[in-house]
C-alpha positions as CSV (number, residue, x, y, z in Angstrom):
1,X,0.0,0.0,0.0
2,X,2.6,2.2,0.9
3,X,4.2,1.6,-2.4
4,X,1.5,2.5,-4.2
5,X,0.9,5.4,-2.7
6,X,4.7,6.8,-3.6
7,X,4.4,5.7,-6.7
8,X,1.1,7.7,-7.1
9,X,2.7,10.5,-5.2
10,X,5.8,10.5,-7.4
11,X,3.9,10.6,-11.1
12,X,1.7,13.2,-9.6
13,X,4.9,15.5,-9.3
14,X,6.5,14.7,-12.6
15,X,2.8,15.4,-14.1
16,X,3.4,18.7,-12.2
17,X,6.6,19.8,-12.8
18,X,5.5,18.6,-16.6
19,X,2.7,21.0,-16.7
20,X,5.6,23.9,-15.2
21,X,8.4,23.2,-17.6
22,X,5.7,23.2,-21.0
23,X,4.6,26.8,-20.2
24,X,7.8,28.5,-18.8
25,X,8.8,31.9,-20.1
26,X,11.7,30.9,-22.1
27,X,13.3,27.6,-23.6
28,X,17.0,29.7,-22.0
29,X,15.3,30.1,-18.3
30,X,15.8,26.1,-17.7
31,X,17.1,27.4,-14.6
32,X,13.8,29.3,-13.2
33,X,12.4,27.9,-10.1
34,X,8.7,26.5,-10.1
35,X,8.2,28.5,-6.5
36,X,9.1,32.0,-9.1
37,X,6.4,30.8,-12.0
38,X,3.9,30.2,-8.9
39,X,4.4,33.3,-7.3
40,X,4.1,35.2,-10.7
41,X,0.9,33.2,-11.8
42,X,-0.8,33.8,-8.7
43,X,0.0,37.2,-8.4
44,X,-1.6,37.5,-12.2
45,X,-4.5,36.2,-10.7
46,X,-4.9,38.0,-7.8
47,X,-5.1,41.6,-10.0
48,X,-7.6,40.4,-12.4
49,X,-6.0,42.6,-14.9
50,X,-2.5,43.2,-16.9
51,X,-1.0,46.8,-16.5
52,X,-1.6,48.1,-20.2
53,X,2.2,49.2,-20.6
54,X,2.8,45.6,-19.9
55,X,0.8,44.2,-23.0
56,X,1.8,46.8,-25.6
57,X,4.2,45.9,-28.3
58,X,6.7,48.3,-29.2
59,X,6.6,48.6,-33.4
60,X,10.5,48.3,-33.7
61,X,10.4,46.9,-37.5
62,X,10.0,48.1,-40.8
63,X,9.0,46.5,-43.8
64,X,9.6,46.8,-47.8
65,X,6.0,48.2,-48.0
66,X,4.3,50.5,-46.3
67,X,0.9,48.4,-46.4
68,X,2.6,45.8,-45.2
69,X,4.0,47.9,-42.2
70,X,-0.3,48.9,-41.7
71,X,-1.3,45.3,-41.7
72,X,1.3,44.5,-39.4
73,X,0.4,47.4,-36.5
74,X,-3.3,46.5,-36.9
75,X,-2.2,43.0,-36.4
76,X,0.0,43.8,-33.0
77,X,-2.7,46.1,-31.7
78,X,-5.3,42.9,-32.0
79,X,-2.4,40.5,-30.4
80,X,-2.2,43.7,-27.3
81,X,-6.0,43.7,-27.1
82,X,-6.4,40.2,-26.7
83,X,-3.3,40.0,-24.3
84,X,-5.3,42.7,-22.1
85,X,-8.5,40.7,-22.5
86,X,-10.2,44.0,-24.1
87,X,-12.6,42.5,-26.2
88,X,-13.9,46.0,-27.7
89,X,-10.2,47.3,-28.7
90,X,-9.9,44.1,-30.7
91,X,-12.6,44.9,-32.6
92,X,-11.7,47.9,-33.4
93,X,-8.2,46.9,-34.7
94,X,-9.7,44.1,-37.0
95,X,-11.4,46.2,-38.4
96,X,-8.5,48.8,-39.1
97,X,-7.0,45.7,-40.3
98,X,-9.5,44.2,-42.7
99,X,-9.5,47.7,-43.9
100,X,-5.6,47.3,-44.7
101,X,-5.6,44.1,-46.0
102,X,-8.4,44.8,-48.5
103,X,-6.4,47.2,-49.5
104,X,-3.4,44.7,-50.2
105,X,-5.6,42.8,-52.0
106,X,-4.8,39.9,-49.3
107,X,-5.9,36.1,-49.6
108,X,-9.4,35.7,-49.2
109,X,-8.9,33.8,-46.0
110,X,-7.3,36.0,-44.4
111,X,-9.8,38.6,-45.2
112,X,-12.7,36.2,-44.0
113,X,-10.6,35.7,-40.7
114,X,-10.4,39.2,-40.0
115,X,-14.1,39.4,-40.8
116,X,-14.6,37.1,-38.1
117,X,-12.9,38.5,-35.4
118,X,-15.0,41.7,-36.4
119,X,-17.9,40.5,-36.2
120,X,-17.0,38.1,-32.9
121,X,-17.8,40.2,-29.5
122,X,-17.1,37.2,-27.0
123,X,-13.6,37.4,-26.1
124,X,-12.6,33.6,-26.7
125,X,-14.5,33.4,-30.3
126,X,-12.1,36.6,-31.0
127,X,-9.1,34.4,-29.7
128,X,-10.2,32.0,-32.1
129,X,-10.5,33.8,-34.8
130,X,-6.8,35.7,-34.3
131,X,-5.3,32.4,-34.3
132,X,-6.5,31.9,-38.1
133,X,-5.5,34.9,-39.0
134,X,-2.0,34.1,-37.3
135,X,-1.8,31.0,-39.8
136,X,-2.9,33.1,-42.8
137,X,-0.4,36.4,-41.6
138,X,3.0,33.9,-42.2
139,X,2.5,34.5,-45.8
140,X,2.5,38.4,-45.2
141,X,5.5,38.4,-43.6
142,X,7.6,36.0,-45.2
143,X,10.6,37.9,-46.6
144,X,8.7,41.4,-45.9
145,X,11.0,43.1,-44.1
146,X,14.1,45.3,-44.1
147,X,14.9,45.8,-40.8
148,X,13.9,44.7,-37.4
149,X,12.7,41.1,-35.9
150,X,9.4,39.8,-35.5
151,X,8.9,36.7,-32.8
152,X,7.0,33.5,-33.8
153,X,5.6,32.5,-30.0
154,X,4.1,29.6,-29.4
155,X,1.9,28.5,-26.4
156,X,1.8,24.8,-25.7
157,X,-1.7,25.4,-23.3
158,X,-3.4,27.6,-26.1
159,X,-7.3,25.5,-26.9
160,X,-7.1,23.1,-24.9
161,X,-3.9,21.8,-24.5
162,X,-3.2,22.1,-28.8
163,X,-1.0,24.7,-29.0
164,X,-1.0,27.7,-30.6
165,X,1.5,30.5,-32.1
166,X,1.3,34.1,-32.5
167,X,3.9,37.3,-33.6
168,X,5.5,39.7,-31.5
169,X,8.0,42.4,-32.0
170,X,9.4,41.4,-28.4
171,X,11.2,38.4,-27.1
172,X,9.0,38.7,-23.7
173,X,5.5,36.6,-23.6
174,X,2.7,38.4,-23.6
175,X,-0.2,35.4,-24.5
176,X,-2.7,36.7,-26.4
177,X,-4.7,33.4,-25.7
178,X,-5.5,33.6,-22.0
179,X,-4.5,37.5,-21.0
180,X,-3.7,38.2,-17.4
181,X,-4.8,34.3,-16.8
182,X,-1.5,32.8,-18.2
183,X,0.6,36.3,-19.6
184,X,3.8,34.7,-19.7
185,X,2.9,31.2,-20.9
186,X,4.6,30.4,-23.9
187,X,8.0,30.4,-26.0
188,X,9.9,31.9,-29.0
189,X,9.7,29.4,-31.4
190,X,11.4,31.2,-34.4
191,X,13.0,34.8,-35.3
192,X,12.0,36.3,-38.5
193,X,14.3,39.1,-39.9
């Protein structure tokens, strides 16, 4: 009996410290403590909301194209929005950005996307909807700029444990898909420049 019951005990803190390592900061923080991350998530909690300096991307690139550059601001204010859980600001930058990419003459799914996230006024339907427009937005970057680095992040937790990515212009997590819940959960995954 005893046996079991360490052997219960011990899986129930690898499936912990599992759960800690998949949503750390940084793939480079190995070293972080799990009392830190606790502290910091609970602390996140305990505000019930993210400090809107906090969430803001700094717009530290430039591309070949100024419409390009448009689309992209429009698509960093949506990622800050959703990171600060402000449902109503992320409306209003989709549709600043569906006005953009119609402009650019963009793919229809990304246009339809965008449309969505317009039209969405729940929150989590306008999470959903940013993470298609994340796929579709690769293509509108890819070998767009001329100075600067954009972030491909990546959240492990993201819809229910599938993972999702996103683009920053800063190496720090900010998750756009749970806000002040989980703000630093996730990882750079690639650097586009």
């Amino acid at each position: 009996m005893k046996k079991q019951l360490r052997n219960g005990l011990m899986i129930a803190a690898l499936v912990a410290s599992f759960g800690f390592y998949s949503c750390g900061e940084n793939k480079d923080k190995k070293d972080e403590s799990h009392t830190v991350m606790d502290e910091e998530m609970n602390a996140e909690e305990q505000t019930g909301s993210v400090d809107k300096m906090d969430v803001e991307d700094v717009i530290n690139v430039q591309f070949k194209e100024t419409i390009t550059q448009t689309t992209f601001e429009h698509y960093i204010g949506i990622k800050s929005a959703l990171v600060a859980s402000e449902n109503t600001e992320a409306q209003e930058h989709a549709k600043l950005l569906l006005e953009s990419l119609k402009e650019a003459k963009a793919e229809q799914t990304l246009l339809d996307a965008t449309n969505q996230l317009v039209e969405a006024t729940d929150i989590n339907k306008q999470r959903e909807a940013f993470s298609k427009i994340t796929k579709e937005m690769e293509t509108v970057l890819t070998g767009a700029l001329s100075s600067g680095e954009i972030y491909k992040q990546y959240c492990p937790m993201a819809f229910e444990g599938k993972g999702d990515y996103w683009y920053s212009t800063s190496s720090e997590i900010r998750n756009p898909y749970f806000g002040d819940k989980m703000l630093k959960c996730g990882r750079v995954e690639e650097v586009i420049n």
